[in-house]
Backbone as a ProteinNet text record, in pm:
[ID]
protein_1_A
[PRIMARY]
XXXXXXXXXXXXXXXXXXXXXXXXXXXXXXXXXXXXXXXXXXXXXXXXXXXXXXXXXXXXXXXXXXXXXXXXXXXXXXXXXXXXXXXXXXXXXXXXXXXXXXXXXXXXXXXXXXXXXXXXXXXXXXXXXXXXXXXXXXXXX
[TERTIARY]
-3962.5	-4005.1	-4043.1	-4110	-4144.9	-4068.9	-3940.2	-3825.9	-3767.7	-3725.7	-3671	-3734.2	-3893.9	-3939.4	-3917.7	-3907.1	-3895.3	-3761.7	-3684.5	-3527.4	-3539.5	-3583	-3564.6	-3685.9	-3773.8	-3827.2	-3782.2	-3719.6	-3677.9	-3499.9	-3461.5	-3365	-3356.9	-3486.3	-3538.5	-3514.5	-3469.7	-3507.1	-3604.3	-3750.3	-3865.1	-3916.6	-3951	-4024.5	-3945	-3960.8	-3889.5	-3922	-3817.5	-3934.9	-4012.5	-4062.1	-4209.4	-4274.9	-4277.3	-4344.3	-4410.1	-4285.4	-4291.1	-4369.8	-4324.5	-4386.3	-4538.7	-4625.8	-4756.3	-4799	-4717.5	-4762.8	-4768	-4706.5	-4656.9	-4812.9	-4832.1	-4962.9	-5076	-5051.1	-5154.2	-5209.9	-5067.7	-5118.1	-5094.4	-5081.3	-5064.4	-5144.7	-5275.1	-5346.3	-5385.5	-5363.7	-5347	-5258.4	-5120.4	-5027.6	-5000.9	-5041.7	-5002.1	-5107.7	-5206.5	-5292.4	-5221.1	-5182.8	-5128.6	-5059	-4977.1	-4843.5	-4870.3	-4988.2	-4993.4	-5106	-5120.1	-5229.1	-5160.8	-5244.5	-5188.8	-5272.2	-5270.3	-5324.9	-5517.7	-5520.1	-5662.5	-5743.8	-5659.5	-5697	-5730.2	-5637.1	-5631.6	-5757.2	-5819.8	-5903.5	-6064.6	-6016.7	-6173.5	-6227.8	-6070.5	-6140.9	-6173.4	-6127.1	-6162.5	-6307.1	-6356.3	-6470.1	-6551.9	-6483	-6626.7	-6616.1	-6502	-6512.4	-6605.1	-6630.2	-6745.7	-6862.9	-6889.1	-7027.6	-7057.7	-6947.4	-7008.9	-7050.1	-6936.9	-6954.5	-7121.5	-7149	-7296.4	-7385.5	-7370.1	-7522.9	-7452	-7355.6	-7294.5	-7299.6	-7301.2	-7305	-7428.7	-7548.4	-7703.6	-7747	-7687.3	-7750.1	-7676.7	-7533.1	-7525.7	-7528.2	-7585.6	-7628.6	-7828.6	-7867.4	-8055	-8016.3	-7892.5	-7892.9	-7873.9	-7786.8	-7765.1	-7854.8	-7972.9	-8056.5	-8164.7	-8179.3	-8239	-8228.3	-8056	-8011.5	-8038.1	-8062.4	-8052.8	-7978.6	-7896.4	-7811	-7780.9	-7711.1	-7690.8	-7640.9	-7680.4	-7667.8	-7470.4	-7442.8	-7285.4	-7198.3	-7304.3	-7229.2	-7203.5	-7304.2	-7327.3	-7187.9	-7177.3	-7061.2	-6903.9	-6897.6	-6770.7	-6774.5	-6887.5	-6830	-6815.2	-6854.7	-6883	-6737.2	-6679.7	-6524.6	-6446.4	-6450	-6363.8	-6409.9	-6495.9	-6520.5	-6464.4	-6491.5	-6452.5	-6274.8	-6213.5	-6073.7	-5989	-6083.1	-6027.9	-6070.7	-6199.8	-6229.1	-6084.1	-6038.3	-5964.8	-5823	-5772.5	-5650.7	-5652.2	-5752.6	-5779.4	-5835.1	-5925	-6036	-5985.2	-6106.7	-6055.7	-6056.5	-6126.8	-6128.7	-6093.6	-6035.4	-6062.2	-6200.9	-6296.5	-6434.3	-6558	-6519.6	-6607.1	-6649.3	-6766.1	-6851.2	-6827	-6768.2	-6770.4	-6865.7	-6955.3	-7018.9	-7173.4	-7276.9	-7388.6	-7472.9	-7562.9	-7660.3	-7791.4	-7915.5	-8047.3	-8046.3	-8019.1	-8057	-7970.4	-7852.4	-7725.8	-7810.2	-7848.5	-7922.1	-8055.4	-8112.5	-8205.9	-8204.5	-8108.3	-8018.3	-7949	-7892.2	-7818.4	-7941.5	-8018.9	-8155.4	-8199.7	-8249.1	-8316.1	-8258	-8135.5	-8002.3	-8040.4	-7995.4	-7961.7	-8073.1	-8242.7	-8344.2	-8323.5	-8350.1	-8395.3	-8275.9	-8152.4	-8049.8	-8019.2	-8061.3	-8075.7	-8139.9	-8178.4	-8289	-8200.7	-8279.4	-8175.4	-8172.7	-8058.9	-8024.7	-7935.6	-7932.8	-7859.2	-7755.1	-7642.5	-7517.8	-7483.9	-7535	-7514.5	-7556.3	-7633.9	-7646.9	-7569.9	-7511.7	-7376	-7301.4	-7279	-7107.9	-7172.2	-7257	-7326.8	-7288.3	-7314.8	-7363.1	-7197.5	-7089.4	-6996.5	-6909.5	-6973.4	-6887	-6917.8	-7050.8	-7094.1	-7007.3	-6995.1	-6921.7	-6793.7	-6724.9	-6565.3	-6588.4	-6660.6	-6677.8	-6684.4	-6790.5	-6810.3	-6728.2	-6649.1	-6489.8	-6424.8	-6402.8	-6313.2	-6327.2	-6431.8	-6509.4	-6457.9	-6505.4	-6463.1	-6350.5	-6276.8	-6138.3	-6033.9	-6108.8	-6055.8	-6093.7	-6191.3	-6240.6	-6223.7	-6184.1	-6108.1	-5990.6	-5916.2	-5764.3	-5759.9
-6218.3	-6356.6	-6390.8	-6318	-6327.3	-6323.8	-6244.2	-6240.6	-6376.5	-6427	-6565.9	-6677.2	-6677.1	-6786.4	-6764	-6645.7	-6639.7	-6729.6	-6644.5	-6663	-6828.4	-6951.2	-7053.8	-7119	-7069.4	-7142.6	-7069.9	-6981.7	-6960.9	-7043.8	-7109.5	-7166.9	-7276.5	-7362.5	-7512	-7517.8	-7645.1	-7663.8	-7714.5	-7755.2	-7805.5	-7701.8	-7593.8	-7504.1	-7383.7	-7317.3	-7203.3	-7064.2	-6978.4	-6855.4	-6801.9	-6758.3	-6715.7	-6836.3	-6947.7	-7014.3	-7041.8	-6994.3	-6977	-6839.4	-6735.1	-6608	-6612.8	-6724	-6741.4	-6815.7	-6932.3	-6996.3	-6903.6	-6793.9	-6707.4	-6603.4	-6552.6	-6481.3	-6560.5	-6700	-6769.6	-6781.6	-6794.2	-6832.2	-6682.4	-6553.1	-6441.8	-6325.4	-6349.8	-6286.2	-6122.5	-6095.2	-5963.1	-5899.9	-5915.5	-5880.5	-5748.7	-5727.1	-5597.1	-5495.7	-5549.5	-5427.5	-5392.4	-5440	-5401	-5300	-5354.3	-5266.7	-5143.3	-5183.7	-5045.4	-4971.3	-4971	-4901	-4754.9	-4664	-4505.7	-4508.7	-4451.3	-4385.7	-4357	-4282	-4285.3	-4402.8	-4465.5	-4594	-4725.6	-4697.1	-4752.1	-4704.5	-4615	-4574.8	-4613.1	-4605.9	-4606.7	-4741.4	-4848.5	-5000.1	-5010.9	-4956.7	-4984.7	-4975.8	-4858.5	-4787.3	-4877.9	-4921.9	-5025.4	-5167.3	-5185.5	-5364.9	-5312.8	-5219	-5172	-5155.1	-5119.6	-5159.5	-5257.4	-5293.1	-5465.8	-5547.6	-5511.1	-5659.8	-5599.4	-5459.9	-5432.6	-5515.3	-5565.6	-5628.1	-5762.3	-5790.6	-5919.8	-6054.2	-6001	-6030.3	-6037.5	-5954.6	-6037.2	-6123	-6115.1	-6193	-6362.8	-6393.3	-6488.9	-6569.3	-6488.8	-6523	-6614.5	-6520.4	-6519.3	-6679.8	-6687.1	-6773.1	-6909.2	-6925.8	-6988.1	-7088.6	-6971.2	-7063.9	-7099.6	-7057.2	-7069	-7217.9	-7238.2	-7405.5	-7483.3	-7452.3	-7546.7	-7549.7	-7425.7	-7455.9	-7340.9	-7358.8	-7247.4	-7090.6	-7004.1	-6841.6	-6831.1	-6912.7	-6823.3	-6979.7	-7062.7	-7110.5	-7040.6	-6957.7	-6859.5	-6772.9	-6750.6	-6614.2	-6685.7	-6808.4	-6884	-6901.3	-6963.7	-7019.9	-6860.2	-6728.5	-6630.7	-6531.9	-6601.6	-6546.6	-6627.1	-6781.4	-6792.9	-6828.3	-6839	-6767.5	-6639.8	-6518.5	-6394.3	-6425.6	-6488.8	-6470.3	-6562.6	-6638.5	-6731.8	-6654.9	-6592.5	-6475.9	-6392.1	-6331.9	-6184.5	-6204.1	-6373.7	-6430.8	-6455.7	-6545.5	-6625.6	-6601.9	-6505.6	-6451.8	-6402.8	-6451.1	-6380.3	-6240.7	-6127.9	-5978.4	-5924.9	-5820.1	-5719.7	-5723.2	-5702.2	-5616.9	-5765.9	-5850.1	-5950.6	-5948.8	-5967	-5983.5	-6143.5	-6202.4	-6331.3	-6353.3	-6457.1	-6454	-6543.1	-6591.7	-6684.2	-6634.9	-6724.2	-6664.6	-6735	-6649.7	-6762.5	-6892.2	-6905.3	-7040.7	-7167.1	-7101.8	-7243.5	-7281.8	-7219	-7257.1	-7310.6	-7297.6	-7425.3	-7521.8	-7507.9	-7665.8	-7704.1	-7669.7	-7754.7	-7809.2	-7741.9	-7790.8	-7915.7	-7897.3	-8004.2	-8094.2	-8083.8	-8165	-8288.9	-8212.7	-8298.4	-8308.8	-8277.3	-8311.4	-8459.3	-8531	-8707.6	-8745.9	-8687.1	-8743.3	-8742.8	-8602.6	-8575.6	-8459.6	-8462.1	-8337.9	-8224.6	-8100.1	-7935.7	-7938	-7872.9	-7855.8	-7953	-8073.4	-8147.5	-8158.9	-8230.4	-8219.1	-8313.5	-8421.2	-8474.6	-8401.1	-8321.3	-8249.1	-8153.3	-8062.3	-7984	-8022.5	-8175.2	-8212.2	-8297.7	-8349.1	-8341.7	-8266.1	-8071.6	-7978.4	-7945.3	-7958.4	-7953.1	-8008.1	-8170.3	-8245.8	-8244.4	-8189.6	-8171.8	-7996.7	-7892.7	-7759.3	-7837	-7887.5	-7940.2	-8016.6	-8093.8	-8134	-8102.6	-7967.6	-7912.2	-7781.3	-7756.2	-7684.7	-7761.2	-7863.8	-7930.8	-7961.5	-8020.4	-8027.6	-7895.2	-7761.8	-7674.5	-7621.8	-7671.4	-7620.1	-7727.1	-7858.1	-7922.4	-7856.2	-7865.2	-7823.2	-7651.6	-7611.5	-7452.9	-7479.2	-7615.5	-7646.4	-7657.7
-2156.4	-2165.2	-2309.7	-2417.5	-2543.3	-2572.2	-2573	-2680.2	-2642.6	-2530.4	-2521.6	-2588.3	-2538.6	-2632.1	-2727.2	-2856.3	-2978.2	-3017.6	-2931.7	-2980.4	-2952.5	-2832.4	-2835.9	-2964.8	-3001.5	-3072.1	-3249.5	-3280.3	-3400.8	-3432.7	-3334.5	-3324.8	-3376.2	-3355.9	-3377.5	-3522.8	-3580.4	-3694.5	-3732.2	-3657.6	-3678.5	-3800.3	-3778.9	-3863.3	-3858.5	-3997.6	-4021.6	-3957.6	-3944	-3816	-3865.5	-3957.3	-3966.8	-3925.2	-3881.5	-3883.6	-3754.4	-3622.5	-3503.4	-3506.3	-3585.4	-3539	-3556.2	-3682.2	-3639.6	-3489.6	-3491.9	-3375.4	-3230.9	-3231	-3155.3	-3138.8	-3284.3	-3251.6	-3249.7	-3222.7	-3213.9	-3026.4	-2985.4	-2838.6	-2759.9	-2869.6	-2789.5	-2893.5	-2919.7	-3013.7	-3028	-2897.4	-2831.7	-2804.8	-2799.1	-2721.9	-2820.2	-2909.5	-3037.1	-2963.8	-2971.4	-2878.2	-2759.1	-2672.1	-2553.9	-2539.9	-2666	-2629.3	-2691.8	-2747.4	-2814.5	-2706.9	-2590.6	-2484	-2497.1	-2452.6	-2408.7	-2280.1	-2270.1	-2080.1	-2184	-2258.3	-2286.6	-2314.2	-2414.4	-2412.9	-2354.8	-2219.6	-2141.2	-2006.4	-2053.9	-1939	-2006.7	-2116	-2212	-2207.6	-2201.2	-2221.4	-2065	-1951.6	-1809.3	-1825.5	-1874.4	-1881.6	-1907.1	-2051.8	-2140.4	-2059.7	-1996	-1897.2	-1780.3	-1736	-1653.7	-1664.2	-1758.3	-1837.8	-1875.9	-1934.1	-1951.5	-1837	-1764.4	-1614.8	-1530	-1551.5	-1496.7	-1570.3	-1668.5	-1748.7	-1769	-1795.9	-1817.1	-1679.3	-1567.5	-1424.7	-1364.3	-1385.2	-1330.7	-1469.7	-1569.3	-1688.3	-1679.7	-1683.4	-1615.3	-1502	-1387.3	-1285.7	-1296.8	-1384.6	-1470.1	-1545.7	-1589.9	-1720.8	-1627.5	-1598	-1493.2	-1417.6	-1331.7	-1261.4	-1385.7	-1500.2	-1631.4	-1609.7	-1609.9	-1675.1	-1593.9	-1456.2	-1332.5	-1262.3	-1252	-1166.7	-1064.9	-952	-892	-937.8	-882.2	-952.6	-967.4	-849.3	-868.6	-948.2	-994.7	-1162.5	-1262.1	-1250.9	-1382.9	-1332.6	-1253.7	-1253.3	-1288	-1204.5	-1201.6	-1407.6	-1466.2	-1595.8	-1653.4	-1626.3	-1718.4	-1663.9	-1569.4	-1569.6	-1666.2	-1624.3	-1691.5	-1862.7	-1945.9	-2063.7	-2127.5	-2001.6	-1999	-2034.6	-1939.8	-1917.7	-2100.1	-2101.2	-2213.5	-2341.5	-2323.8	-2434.1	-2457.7	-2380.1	-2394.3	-2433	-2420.3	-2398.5	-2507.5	-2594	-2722.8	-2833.1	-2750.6	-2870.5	-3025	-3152.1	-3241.9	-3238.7	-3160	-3164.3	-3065.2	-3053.1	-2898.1	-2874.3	-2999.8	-2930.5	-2902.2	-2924	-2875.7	-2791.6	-2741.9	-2581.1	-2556.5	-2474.2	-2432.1	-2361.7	-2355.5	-2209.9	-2267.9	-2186.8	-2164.1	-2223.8	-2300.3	-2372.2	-2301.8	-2352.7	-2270.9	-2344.5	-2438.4	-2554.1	-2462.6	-2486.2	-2415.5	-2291.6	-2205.6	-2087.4	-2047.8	-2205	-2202.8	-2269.2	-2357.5	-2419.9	-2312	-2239.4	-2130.5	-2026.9	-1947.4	-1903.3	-1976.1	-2093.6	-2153.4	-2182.3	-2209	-2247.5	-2129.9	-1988.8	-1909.2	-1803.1	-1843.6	-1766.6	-1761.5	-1869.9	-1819.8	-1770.7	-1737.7	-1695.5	-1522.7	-1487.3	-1318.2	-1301.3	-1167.5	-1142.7	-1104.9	-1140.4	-1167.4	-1044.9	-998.3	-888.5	-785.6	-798.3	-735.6	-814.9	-720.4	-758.9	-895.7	-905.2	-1005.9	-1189.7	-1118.3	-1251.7	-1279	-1186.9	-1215.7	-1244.6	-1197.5	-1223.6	-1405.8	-1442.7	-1599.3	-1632.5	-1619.8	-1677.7	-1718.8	-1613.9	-1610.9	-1719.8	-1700.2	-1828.9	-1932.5	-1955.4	-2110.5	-2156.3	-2069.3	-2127.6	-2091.2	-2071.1	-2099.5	-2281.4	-2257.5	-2424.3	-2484.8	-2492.4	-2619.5	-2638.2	-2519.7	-2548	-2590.3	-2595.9	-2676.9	-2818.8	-2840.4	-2972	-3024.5	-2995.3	-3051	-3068.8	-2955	-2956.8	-3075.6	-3082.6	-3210.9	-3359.3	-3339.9	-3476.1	-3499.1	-3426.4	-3446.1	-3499.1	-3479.3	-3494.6	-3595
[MASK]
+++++++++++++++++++++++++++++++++++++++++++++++++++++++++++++++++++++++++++++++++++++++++++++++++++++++++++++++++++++++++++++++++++++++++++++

């Protein structure tokens, strides 16, 4: 599937192919690690995603009801963080994942707006982390 997209996007006369081959490690930032796994390597990072998800998993669950919101918010946003971390991220070794601070800026953020715990404040809490992924995801651009 990579070699096709290459071959259809080094074809284009929009941009020259090195030019595709960045855009390429742009939306596939990892894929050099991969291929480069061995069986040890491949057992060591199991290892360390196991350790992590033990402390990473009651901490955004803690952070979570921190912000106001239900415990298994914390798990739903700290997958997919996790998943957009590992896909996008600038490093392999980055920890993706909830900090205590964000969760009382989001609290305080959106106290005078609705009370923690009801729905209107999740679906707030919601539209304010779509924004400020975006915000960032522009200004990363």
């Amino acid at each position: 599937m990579n070699e096709l997209v290459s071959s259809v996007l080094a074809q284009s006369a929009l941009f020259p192919r090195d030019a595709w081959a960045h855009v390429r490690r742009m939306l596939t930032p990892h894929l050099g690690r991969v291929r480069a796994w061995t069986r040890a390597s491949l057992r060591a990072d199991v290892i360390a995603g196991l350790t992590v998800a033990t402390i990473v998993i009651p901490n955004a669950m803690g952070y979570a009801m921190l912000a106001g919101l239900p415990a298994q918010a914390g798990l739903y946003a700290t997958f997919a963080g996790t998943i957009f971390g590992v896909l996008w991220g600038s490093s392999a070794f980055v920890i993706t994942g909830s900090v205590g601070i964000v969760s009382l800026l989001i609290l305080t953020t959106l106290l005078p707006f609705a009370t923690p715990g009801s729905p209107e404040f999740a679906t707030l809490a919601i539209m304010m982390a779509l924004l400020v992924g975006f915000i960032q995801l522009i200004a990363g651009l």
